[in-house]
C-alpha positions in Angstrom: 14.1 58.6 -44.7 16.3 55.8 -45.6 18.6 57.1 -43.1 16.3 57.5 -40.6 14.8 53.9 -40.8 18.6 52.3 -41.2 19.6 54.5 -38.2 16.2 53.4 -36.3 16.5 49.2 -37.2 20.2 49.8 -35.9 19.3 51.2 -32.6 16.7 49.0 -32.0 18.6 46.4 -33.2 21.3 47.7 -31.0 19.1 47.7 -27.8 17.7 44.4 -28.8 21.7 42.8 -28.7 22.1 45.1 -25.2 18.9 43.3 -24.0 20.0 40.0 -25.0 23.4 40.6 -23.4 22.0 41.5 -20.3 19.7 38.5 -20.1 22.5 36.4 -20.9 24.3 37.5 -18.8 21.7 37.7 -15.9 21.6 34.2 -16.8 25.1 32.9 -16.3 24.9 34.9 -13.1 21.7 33.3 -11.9 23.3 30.0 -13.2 26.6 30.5 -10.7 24.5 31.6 -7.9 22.2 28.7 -8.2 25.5 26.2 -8.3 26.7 27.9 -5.5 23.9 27.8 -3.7 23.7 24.1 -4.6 27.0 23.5 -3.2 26.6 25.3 0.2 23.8 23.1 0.7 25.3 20.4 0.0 27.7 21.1 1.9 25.3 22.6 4.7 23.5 19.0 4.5 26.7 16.6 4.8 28.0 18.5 7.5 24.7 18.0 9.5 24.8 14.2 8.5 28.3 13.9 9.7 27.6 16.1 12.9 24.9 14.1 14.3 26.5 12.3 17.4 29.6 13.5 16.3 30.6 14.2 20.4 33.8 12.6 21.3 35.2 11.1 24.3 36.5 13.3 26.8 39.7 12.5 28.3 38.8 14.1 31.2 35.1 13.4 31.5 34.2 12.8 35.0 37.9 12.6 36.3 38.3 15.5 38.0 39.4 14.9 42.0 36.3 14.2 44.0 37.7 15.7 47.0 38.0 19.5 45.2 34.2 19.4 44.7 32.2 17.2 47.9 29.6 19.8 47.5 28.7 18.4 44.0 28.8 15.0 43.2 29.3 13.3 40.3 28.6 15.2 37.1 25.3 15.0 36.4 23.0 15.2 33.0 19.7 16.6 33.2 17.5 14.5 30.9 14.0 16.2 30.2 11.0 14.1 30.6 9.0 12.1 27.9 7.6 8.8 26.8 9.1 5.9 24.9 8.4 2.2 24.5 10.2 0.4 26.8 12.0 -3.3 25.4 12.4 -5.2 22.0 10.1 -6.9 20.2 13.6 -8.8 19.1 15.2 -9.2 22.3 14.4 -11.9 25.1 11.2 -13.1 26.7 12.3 -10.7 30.0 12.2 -7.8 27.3 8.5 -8.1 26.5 5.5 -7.1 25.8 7.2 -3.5 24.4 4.9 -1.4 26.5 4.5 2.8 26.3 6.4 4.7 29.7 6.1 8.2 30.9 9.5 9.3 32.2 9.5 12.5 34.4 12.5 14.8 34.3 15.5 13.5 36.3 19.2 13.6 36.6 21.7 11.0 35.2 25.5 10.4 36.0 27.4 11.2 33.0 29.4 8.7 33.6 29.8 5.5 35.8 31.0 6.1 39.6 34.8 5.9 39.6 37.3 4.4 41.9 38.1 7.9 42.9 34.6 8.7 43.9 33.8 5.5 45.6 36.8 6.1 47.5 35.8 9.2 48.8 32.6 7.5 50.2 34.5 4.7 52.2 37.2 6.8 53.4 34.7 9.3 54.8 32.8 7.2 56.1 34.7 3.7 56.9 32.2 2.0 55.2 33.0 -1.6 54.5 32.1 -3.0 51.4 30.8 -6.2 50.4 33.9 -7.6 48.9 36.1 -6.2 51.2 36.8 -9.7 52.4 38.4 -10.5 48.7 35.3 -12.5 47.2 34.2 -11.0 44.2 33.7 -13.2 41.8 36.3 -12.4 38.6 37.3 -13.7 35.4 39.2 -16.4 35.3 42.3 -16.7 33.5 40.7 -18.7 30.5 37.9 -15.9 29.9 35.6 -18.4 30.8 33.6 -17.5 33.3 33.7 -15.8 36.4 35.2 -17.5 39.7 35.4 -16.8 43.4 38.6 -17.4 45.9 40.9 -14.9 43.7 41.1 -12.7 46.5 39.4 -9.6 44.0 37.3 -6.8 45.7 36.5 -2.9 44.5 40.0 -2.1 45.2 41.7 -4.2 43.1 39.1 -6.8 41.0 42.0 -8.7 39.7 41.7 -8.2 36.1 43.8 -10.0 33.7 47.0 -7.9 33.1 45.5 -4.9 33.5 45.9 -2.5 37.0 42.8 -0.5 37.9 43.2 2.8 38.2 41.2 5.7 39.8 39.5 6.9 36.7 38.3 3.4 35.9 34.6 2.4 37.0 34.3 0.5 40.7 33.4 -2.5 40.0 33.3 -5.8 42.8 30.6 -3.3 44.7 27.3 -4.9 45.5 23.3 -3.6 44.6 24.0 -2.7 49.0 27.1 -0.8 48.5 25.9 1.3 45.3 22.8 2.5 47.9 24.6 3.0 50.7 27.2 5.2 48.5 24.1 6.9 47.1 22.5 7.6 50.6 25.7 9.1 51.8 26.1 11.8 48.9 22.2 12.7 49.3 23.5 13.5 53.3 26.7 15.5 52.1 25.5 17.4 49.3 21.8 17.8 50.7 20.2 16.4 47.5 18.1 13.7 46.4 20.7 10.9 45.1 19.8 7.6 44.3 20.1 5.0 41.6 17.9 5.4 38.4 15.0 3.0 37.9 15.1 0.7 35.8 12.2 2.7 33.3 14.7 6.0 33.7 18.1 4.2 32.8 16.4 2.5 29.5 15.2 5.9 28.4 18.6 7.2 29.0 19.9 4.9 27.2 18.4 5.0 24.0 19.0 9.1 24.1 15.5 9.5 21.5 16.6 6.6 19.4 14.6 3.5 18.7 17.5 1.3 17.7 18.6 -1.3 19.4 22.3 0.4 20.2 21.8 4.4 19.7 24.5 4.7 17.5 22.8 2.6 14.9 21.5 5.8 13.6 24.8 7.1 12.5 26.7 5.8 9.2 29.7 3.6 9.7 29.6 4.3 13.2 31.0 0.7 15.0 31.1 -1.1 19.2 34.1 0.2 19.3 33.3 3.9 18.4 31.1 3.8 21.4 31.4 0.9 23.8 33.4 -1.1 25.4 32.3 -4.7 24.9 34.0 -8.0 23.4 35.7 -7.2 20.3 38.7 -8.3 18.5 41.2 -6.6 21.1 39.1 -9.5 23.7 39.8 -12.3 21.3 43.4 -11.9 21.2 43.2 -12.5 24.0 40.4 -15.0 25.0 40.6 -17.5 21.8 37.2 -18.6 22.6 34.9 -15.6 23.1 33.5 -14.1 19.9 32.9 -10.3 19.8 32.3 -7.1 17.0 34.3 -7.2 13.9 36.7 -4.1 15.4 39.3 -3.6 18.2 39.5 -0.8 20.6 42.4 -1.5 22.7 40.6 -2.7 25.5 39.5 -6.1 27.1 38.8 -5.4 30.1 37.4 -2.2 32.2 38.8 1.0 30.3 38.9 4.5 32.1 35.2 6.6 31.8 35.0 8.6 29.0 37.2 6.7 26.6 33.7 6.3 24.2 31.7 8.4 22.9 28.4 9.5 24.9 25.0 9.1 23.3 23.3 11.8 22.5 22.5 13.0 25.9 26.0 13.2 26.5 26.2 9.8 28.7 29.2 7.6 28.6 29.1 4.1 28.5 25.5 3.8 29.0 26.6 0.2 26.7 29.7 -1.6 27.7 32.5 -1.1 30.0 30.6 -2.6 33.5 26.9 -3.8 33.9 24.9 -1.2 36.5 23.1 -1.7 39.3 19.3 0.0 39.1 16.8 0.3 41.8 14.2 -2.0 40.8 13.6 -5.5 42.1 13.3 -8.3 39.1 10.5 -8.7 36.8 10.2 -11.9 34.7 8.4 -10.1 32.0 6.6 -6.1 31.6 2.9 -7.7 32.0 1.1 -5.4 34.2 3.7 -2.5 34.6 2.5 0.6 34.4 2.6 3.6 32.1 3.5 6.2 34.4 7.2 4.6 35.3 7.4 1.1 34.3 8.2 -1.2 36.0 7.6 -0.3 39.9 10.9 -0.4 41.4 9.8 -1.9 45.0 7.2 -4.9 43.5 8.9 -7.8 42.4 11.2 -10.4 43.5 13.4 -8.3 45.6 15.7 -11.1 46.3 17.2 -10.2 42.8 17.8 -6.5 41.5 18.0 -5.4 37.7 21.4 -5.1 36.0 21.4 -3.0 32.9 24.2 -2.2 30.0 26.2 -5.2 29.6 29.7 -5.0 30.0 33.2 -5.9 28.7 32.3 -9.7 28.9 29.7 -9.3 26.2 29.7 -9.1 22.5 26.9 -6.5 20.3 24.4 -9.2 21.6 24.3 -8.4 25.3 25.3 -4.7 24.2 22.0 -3.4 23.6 19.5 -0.6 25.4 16.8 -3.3 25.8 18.8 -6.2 27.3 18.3 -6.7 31.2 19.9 -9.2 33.8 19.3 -9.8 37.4 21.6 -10.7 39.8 21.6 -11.3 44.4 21.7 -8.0 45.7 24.4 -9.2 47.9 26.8 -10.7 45.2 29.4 -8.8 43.5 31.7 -9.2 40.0 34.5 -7.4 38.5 32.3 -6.6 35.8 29.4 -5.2 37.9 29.2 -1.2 38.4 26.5 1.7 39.2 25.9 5.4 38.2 24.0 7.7 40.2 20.5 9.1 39.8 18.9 12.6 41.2 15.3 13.2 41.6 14.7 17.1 40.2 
């Protein structure tokens, strides 16, 4: 009987060890699958911090030959429809009241028009452009401000020390040139070209950020990682102008897609050359409407909306809110356009 109960306490004592073994076991298991499962997600989660906006330029973004592809157009980004609020509560007086706008679905240039593509235009067409003559007004040598009489048109806008080349934005091209360019590629492609309004370009670009420069919303991220404005690279070379605490080997124009887009894949929607939009000026958004902003034909028409700043400006005048006017008729080496298409 002895033996029996000795021989019974052992098993169960046995099974009770085995039972603890295999919960202790079950444990360290659950333990290392919990800590890796920890890690993945860690891993999981810093790889989608790091991979928001993490698009890059494109060397060859927008630069293919414009005479391969006249069926086509510029590249084109098809930004779906929605509302925002349109201007900054910190910005200028021109910038208020921040107001709601309903944007319907429309197409966007991913890039500004280049010299190539603007060349296409005039040599199909013999257009002359405004500064044809040699009067756009251009930077003068001290950085200063921007002078006539330099001889300086689309062709070559006379920048300091730096050739234009093809893939570089035209520039020296009037609000009248940038509609008669986008009026001849509706007639040879057969669809509805023109220049964004002012409402469309603003909503474009922000790409769903509320921040005064879209890539506010990514950590570290600097000017120079996505625009081309005054920087440290411009006071090296202009003593006097003031700029972001970076350099990006630029001070003047730089070639489309040497920044990173936003995150509707548009380059240089900040920086690199102020754009032309359709809409005539408004001093302030009082009375514009909800549907799509400002109305592009009401206004003073004698003046039409700039957007984007350009190389000439520090983070200041490098923001999705800031707008400028300038004569329709007047041009600047620093004065572009992109295309728009109605859907």
């Amino acid at each position: 009987m002895r033996v029996t109960i000795a021989s019974a306490v052992g098993d169960a004592s046995g099974a009770l060890t085995s039972q603890t073994d295999q919960f202790e076991g079950s444990r360290r298991l659950g333990a290392q699958l919990t800590r890796r499962f920890t890690a993945r997600l860690s891993m999981l989660v810093l790889v989608g911090l790091f991979s928001i906006g993490s698009a890059q330029a494109d060397p060859i973004a927008c630069r293919s030959d414009p005479t391969t592809r006249p069926e086509m157009g510029p590249e084109m980004v098809v930004i779906e429809g929605g509302r925002f609020r349109m201007g900054s509560l910190d910005g200028d007086s021109d910038e208020q009241p921040v107001h709601e706008v309903v944007v319907e679905p429309f197409a966007l240039g991913r890039c500004e028009v280049t010299v190539a593509e603007f060349s296409v235009f005039v040599e199909d067409t013999g257009y002359v452009a405004t500064a044809d003559n040699g009067d756009c007004r251009a930077l003068n040598e001290a950085g200063s401000t921007f002078v006539d009489g330099v001889n300086a048109s689309w062709r070559d806008p006379r920048y300091p020390e730096v050739a234009q080349v093809a893939a570089m934005p035209v520039v020296c091209v009037s609000f009248h040139d940038a509609l008669a360019y986008t009026q001849w590629l509706a007639a040879r492609t057969s669809r509805p070209f023109r220049l964004p309004t002012e409402a469309e370009w603003e909503y474009a670009a922000r790409g769903r950020t509320t921040t005064a420069r879209h890539w506010e919303i990514h950590p570290r991220a600097s000017q120079c990682d996505f625009a081309n404005g005054a920087d440290q690279d411009a006071k090296s070379r202009f003593e006097e102008w003031s700029g972001a605490k970076c350099a990006d080997g630029h001070v003047v124009s730089a070639r489309v897609g040497t920044y990173r887009p936003n995150a509707y894949g548009l380059y240089d929607m900040l920086g690199n050359v102020w754009e032309w939009t359709a809409d005539c000026w408004h001093a302030s958004y009082e009375d514009t409407s909800i549907k799509d902003g400002p109305r592009p034909e009401e206004g003073d028409c004698s003046r039409r909306v700039v957007r984007g700043g350009s190389w000439f400006y520090g983070p200041a005048g490098l923001r999705s809110a800031k707008r400028s006017k300038d004569d329709p008729a007047r041009t600047y080496n620093s004065v572009g356009f992109r295309v728009a298409r109605t859907l």
